[in-house]
N, C-alpha and C positions, 0 to 999 in steps of 0.2 A: 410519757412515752412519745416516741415521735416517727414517723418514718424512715424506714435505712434502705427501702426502692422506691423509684418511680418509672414507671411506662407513661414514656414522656410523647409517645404517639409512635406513628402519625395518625390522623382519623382514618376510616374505613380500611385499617390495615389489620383488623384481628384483636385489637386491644380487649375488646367487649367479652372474645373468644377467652381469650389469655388469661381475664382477670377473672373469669366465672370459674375458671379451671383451678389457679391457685386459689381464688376466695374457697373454695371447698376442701383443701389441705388443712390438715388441724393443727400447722404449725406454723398458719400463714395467713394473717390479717390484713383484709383490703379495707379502705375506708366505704361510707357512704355518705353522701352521693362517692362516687368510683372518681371524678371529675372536680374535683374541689376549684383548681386551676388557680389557687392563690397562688403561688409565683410567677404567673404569668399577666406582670400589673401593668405592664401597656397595655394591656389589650381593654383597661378599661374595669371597673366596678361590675360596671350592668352584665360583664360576661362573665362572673367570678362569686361562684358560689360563697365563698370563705373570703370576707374582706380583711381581717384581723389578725393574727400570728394567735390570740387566742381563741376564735375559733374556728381556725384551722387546726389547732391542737387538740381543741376538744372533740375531733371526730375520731379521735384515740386516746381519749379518756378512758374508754374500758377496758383496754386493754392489758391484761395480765402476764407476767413473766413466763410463760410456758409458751407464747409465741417468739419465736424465732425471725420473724421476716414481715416487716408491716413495709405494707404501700399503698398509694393509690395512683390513677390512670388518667390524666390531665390530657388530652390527646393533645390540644394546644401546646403543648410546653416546647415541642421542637418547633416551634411555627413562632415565639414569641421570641421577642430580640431580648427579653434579660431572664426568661426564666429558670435558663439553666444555671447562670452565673449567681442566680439567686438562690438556688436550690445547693450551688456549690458551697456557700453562705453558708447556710443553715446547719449541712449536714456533710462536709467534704468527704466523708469515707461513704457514700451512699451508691447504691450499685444502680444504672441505669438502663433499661430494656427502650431500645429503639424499635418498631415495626413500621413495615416498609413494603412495598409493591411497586408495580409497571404505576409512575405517575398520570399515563393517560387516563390508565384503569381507574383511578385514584379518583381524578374531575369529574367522570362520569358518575361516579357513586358517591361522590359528595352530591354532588346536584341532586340528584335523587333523592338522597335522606333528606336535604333540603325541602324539597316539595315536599316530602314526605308530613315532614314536620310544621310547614307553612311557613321556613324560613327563606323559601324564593317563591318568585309568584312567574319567574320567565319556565317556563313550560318546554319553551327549546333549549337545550344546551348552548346551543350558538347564541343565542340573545344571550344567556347569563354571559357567555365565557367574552363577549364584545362589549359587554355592559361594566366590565371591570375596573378600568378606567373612571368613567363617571364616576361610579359607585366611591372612588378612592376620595372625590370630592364631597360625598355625601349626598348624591344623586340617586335614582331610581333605586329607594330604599325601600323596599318591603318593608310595610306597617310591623308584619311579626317578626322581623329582625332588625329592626331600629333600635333596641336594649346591643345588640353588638353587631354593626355591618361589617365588621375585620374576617368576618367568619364565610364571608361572600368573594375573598379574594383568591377564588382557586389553584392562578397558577403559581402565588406565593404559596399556598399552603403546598403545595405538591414541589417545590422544591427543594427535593429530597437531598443530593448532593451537597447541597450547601450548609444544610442542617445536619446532617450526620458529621460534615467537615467540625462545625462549629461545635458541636458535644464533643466531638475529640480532642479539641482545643479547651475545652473547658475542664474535660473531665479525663483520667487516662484511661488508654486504650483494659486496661485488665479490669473497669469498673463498670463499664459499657458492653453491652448485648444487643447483638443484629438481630432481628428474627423477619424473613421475609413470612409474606402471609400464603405463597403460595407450598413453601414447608411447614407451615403450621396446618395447614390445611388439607396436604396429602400424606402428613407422618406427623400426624397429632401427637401420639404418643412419645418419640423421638425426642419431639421438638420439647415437649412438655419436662421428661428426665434435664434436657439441657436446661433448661433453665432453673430447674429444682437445684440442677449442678451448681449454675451460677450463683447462687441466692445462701449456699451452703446447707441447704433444707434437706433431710431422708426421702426417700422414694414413699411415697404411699401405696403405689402401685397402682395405680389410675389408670383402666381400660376404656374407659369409657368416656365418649368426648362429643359428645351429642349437646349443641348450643339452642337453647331456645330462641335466643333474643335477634342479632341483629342482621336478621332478613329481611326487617322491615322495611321498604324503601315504597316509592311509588316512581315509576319509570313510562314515560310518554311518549316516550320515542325509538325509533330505532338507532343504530352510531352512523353519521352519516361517515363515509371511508375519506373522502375530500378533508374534513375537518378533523378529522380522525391524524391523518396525516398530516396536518398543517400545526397538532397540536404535539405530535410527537418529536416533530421538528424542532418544535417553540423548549422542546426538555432533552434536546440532546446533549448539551453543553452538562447539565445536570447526573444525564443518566452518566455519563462518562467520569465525571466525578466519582460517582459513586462507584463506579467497577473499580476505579482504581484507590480508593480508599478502602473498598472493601475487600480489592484482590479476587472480585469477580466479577464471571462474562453477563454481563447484561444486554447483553447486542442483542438479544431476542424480545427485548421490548421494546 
């Protein structure tokens, strides 16, 4: 058996949300780890849980004919330059779930899980977000993220327009699902049906959407407004993309 979705990110967009909700459908198998990220082989071994095509299969080994819908949740995979063309490889009729937010929001709660995790050690946002550069050279590498510094490059990972363009180009428009985090999060339920919808899965009737997990963050600071706005600027070319591939108003971020 093998996967026929993926929620291919982006990180801090709700993914963690999304896949706890379907993992508990009894007609809907997520892997684990939720994260495997094998097609996403730029980015390197050290970031990729599953090096092998066989064992990345065998995390749906157990899998039995009464599931309807197996995936898992690579957040990386829109952030990687071949892993959706590799994923279209593997399994071209496979449906793909995009999540998405305000990209400044995005930096800021990366950095966060970051520290969180020990995978930054700059405590300001402004340091990490100036440190990017270097970084690309291999420069001020946090010890506990020297197994993958790609994962420090914020304002590529939050280039959302250009990654949602590139899945549309790889994959068509009828296979692919938007889900912003700010509808997932205030019409849980909604959002939840739609994507059962997409997936061709029955309603289980799911009322309840209470996430345990990923609140985790550790945050040091407050947003300074100056950089705030210098950062919004830096994703304007991006958010504007996306309205207009998405066919909507994002001018409020």
């Amino acid at each position: 058996m093998k996967p026929n979705f993926f929620i291919v990110g982006a990180p801090r967009c709700g993914t963690t949300a999304l896949s706890e909700y379907l993992g508990a459908h009894p007609d809907i198998f997520i892997s684990t780890p939720k994260e495997p990220h094998y097609f996403a082989k730029d980015l390197g071994e050290k970031c990729r849980f599953s090096q092998t095509l066989e064992d990345y299969l065998s995390l749906f080994r157990d899998v039995n004919e009464s599931y309807i819908a197996l995936g898992e949740a690579s957040v990386f995979y829109l952030y990687s330059s071949v892993a959706l063309q590799e994923i279209k490889n593997f399994n071209p009729d496979a449906k793909l779930i995009a999540m998405i937010r305000n990209p400044v929001d995005l930096v800021y709660s990366l950095h966060a899980q970051w520290l969180y995790i020990k995978a930054e050690d700059q405590l300001n946002f402004e340091n990490a977000w100036r440190l990017q550069a270097s970084r690309r050279q291999g420069q001020n590498i946090p010890t506990d993220c020297s197994r993958c510094p790609e994962v420090l490059q914020y304002a590529e990972i939050a280039k959302l327009g250009s990654q949602i363009k590139k899945l549309l180009k790889v994959f068509p428009r009828s296979q692919v699902l938007v889900i912003r985090l700010d509808e997932l999060a205030s019409s849980p339920q909604k959002t939840y049906e739609k994507v059962l919808e997409f997936l061709n899965v029955t309603s289980d009737n799911r009322n309840s959407f209470h996430v345990s997990n990923n609140r985790k963050y550790t945050k040091f600071e407050s947003t300074d407004d100056k950089l705030r706005n210098e950062i919004k600027n830096s994703f304007q070319e991006e958010i504007e993309k996306l309205s207009k591939l998405l066919n909507t108003d994002f001018s409020n971020w």
